[in-house]
ChimeraX commands (.cxc) that place a marker at each C-alpha (Angstrom):
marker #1 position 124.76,93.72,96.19 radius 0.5
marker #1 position 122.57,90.99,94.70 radius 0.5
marker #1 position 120.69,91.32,91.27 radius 0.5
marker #1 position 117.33,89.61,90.18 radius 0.5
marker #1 position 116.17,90.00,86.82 radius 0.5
marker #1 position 112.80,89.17,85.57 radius 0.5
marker #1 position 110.99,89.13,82.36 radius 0.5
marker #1 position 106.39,89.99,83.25 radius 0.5
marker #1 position 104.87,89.31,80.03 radius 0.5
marker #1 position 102.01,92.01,81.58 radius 0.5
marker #1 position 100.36,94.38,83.90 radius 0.5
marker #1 position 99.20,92.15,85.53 radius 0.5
marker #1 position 102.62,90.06,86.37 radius 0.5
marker #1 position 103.94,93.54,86.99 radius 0.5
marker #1 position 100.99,94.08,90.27 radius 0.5
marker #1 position 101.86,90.47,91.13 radius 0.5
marker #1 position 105.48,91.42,92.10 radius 0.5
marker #1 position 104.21,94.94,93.73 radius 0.5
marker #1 position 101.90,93.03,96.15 radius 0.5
marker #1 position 104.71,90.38,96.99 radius 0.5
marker #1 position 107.39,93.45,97.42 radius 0.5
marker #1 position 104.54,95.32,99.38 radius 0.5
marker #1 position 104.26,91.78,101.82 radius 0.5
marker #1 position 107.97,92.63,102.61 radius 0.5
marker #1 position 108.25,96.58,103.51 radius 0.5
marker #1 position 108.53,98.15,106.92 radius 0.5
marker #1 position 109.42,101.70,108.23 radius 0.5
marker #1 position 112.64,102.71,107.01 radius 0.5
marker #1 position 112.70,101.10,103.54 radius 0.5
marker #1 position 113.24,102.68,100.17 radius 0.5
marker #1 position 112.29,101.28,96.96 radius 0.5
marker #1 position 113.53,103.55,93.92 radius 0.5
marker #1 position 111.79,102.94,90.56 radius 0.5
marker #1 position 113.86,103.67,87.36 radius 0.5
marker #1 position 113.09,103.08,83.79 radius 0.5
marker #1 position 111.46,105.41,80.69 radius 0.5
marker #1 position 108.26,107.09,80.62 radius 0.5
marker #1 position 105.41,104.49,80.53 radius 0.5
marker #1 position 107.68,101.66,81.57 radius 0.5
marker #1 position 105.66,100.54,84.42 radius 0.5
marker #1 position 106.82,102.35,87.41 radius 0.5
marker #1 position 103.82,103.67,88.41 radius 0.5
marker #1 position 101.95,100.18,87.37 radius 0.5
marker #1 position 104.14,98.96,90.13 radius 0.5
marker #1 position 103.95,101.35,92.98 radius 0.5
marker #1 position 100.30,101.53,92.69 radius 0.5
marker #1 position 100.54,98.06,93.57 radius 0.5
marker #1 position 102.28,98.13,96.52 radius 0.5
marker #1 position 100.06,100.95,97.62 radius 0.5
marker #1 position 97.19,98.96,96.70 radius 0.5
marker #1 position 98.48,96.30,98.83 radius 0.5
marker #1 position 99.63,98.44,102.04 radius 0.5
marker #1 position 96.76,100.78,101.73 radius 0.5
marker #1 position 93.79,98.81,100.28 radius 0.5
marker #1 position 91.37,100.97,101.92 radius 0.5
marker #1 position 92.38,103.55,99.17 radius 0.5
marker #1 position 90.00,103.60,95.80 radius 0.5
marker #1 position 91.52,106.62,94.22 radius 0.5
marker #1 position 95.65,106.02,94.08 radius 0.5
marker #1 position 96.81,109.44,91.58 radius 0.5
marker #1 position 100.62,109.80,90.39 radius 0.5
marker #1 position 101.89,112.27,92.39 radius 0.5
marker #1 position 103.97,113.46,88.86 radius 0.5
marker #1 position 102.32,117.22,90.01 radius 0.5
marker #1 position 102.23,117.42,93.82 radius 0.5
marker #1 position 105.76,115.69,94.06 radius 0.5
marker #1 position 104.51,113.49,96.80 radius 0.5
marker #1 position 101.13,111.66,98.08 radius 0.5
marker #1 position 101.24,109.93,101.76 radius 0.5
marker #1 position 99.13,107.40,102.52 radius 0.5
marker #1 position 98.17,105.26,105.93 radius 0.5
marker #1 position 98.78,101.99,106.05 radius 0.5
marker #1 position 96.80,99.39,107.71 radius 0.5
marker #1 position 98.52,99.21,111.34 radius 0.5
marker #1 position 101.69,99.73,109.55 radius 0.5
marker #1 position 103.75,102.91,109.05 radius 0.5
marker #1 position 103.19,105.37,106.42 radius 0.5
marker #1 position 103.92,105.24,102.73 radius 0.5
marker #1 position 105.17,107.87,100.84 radius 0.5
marker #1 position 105.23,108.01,97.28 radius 0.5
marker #1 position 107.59,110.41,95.48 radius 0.5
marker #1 position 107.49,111.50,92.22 radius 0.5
marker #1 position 111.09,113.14,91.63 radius 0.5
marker #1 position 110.34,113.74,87.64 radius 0.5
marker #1 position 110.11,117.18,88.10 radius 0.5
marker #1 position 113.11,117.68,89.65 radius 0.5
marker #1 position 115.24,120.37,88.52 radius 0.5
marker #1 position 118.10,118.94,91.45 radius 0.5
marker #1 position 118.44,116.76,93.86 radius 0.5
marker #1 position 118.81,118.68,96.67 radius 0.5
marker #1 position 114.84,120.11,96.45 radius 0.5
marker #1 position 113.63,116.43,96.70 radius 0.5
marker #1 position 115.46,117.66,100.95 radius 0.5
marker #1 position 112.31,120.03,100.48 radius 0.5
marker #1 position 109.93,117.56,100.61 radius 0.5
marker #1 position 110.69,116.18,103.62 radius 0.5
marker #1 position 112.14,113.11,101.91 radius 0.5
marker #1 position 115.09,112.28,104.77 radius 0.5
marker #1 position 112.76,112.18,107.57 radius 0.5
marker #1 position 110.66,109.62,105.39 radius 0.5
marker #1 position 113.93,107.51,104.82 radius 0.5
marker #1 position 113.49,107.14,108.53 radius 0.5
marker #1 position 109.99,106.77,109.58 radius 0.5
marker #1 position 108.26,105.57,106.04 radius 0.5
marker #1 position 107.92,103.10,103.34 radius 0.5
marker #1 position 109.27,104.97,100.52 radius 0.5
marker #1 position 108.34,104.32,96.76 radius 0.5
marker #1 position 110.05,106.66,94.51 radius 0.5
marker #1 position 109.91,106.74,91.08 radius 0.5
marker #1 position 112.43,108.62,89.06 radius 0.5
marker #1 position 114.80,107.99,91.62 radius 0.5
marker #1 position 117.89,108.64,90.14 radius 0.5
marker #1 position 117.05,112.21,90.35 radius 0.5
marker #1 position 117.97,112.19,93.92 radius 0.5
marker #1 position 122.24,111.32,93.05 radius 0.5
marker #1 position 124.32,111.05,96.00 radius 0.5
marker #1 position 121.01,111.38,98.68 radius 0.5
marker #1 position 119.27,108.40,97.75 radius 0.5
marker #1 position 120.44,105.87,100.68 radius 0.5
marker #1 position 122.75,102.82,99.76 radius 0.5
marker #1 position 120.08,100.77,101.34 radius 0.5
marker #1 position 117.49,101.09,98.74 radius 0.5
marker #1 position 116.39,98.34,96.57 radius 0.5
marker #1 position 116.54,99.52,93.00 radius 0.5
marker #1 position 114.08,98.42,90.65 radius 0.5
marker #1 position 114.56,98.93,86.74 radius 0.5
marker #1 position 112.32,98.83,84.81 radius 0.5
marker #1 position 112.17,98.66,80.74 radius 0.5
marker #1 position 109.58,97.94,78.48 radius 0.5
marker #1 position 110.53,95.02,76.49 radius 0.5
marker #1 position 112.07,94.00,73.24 radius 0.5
marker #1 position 108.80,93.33,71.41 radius 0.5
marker #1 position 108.28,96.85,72.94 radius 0.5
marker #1 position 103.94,95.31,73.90 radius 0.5
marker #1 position 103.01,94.51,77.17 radius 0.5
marker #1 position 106.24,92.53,78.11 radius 0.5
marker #1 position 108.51,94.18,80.44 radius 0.5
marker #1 position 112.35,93.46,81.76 radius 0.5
marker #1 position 113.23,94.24,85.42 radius 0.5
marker #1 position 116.21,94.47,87.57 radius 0.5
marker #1 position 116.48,94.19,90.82 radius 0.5
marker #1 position 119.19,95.12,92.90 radius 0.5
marker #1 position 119.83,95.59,97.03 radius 0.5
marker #1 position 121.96,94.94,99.85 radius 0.5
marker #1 position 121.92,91.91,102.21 radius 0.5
marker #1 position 119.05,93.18,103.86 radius 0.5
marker #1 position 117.21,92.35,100.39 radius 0.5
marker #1 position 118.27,88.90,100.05 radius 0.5
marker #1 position 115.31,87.53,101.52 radius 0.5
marker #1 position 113.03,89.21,99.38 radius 0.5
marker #1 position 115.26,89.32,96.30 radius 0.5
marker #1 position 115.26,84.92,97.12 radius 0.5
marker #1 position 111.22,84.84,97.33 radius 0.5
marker #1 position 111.05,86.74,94.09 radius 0.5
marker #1 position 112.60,84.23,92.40 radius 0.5
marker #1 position 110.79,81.60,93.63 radius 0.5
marker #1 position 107.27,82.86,93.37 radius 0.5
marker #1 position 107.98,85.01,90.12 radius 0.5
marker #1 position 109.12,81.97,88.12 radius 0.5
marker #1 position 105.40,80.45,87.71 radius 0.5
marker #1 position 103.56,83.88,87.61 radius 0.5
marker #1 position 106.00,85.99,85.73 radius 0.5
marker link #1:1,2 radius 0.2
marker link #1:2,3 radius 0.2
marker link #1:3,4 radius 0.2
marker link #1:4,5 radius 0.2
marker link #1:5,6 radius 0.2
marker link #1:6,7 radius 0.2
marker link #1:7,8 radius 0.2
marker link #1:8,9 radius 0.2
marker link #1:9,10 radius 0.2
marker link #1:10,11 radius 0.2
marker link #1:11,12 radius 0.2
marker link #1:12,13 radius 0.2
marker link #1:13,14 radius 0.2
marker link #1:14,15 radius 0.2
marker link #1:15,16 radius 0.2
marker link #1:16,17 radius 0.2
marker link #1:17,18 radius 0.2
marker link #1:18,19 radius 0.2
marker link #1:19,20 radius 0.2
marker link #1:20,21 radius 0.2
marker link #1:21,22 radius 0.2
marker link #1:22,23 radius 0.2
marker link #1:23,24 radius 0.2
marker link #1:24,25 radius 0.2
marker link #1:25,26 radius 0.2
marker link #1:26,27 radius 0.2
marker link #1:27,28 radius 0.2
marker link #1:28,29 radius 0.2
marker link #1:29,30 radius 0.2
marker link #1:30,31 radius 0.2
marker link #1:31,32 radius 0.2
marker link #1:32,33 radius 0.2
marker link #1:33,34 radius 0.2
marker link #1:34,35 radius 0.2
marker link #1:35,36 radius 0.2
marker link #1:36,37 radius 0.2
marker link #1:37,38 radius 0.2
marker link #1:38,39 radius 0.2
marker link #1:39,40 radius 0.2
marker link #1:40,41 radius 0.2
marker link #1:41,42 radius 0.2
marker link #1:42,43 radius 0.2
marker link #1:43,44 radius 0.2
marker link #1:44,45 radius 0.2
marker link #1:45,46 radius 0.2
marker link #1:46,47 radius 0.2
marker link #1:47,48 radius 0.2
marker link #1:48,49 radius 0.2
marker link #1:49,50 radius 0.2
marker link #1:50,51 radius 0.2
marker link #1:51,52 radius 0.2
marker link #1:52,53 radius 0.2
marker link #1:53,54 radius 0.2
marker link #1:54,55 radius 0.2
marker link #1:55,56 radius 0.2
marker link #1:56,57 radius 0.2
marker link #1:57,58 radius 0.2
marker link #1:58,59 radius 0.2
marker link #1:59,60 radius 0.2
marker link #1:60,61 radius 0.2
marker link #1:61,62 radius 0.2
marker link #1:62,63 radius 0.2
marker link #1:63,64 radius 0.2
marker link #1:64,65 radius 0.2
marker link #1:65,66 radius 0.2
marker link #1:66,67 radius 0.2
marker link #1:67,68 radius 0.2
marker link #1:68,69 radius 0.2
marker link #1:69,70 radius 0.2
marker link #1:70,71 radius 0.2
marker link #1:71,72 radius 0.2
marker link #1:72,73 radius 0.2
marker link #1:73,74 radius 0.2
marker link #1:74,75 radius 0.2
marker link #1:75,76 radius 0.2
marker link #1:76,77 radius 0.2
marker link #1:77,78 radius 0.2
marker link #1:78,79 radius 0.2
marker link #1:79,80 radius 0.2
marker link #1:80,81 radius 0.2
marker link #1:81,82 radius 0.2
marker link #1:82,83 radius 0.2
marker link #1:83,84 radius 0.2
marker link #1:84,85 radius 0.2
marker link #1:85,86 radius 0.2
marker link #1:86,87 radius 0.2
marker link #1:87,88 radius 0.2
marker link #1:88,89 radius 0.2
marker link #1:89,90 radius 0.2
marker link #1:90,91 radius 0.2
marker link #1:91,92 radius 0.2
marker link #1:92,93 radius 0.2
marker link #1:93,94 radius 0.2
marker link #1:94,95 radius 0.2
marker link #1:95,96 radius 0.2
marker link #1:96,97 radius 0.2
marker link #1:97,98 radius 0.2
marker link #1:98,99 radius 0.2
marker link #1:99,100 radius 0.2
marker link #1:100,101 radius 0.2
marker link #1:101,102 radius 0.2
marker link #1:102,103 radius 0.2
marker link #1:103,104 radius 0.2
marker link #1:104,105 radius 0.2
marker link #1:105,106 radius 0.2
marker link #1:106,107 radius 0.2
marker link #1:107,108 radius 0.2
marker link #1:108,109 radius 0.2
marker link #1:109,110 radius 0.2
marker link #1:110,111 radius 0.2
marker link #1:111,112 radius 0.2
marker link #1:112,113 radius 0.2
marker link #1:113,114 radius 0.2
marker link #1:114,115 radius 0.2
marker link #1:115,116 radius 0.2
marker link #1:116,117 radius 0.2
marker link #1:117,118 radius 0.2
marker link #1:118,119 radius 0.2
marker link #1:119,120 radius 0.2
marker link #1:120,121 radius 0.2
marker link #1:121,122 radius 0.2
marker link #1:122,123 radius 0.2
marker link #1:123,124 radius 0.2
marker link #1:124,125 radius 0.2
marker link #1:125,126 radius 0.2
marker link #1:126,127 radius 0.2
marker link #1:127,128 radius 0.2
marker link #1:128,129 radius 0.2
marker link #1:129,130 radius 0.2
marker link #1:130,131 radius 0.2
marker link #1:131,132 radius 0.2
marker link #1:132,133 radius 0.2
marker link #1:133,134 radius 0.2
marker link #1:134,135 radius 0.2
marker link #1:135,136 radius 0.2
marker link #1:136,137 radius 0.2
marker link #1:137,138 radius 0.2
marker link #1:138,139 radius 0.2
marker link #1:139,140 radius 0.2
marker link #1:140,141 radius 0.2
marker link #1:141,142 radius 0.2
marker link #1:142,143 radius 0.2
marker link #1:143,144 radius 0.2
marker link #1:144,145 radius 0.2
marker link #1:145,146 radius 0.2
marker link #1:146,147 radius 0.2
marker link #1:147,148 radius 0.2
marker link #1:148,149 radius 0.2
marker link #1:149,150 radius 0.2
marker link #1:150,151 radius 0.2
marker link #1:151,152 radius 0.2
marker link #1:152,153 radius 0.2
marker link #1:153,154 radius 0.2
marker link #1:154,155 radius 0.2
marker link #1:155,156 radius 0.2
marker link #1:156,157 radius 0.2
marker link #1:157,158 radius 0.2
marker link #1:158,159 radius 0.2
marker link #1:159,160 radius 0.2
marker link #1:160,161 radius 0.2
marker link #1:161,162 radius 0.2
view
């Protein structure tokens, strides 16, 4: 596994690293979003779907319908999962959520909910507000090999905008 951690001093450094994630993402991939309430996850993900998806004005959490599935632009679909609501891990299987491991971009925040069903091949993303507790926010990313390319770009890129 290989770790990237980051410091965005704002929202806006937070959508910067959504739209370069979002450049990276093709059927079959999982991101799972972790962190407190108003950390940033859904700052994030509605980024990426933003990105993906930007024929879509209206982007809602889907904290009350559990999941919202969008089309992508010639790509495959994303589905974003909400798993707050939870009560255990096996009625995110309800949702449909292995067949999406499969076909779709996942983005799933809370997604430590799902224990021993979210796939090893995930890349986590942590998120935590910062220690001045303002707009600043620390994040931790962490995937497999097939990551490394992205997790290498991140660096890179993030260093001047972060």
């Amino acid at each position: 596994m290989t770790r990237l951690d980051l410091t965005l001093r704002d929202p806006a450094a937070t959508e910067r690293l959504g739209h370069f994630i979002a450049g990276w993402l093709k059927a079959g991939d999982v991101v799972a979003l972790d962190g407190p309430l108003g950390a940033g996850k859904s700052v994030l993900a509605r980024a990426i779907i933003r990105h993906l998806c930007p024929q879509e004005d209206d982007i809602p959490s889907p904290t009350f319908t559990l999941v919202q599935t969008y089309e992508t632009a010639g790509g495959p679909p994303l589905m974003h999962f909400d798993l707050y609501r939870l009560d255990s891990p096996e009625d995110a299987l309800e949702l449909g959520i292995e067949d999406a491991f499969i076909d779709a971009v996942c983005l799933i925040e809370w997604a430590q909910r799902l224990g021993p069903y979210l796939p090893r091949t995930a890349l986590n993303v942590a998120i935590d507000p910062g220690p001045d507790h303002a707009d600043t926010r620390t994040v931790s990313l962490v995937g497999g090999a097939g990551w490394q390319p992205l997790l290498t770009g991140i660096d890179a890129h993030m260093k001047d905008v972060g």
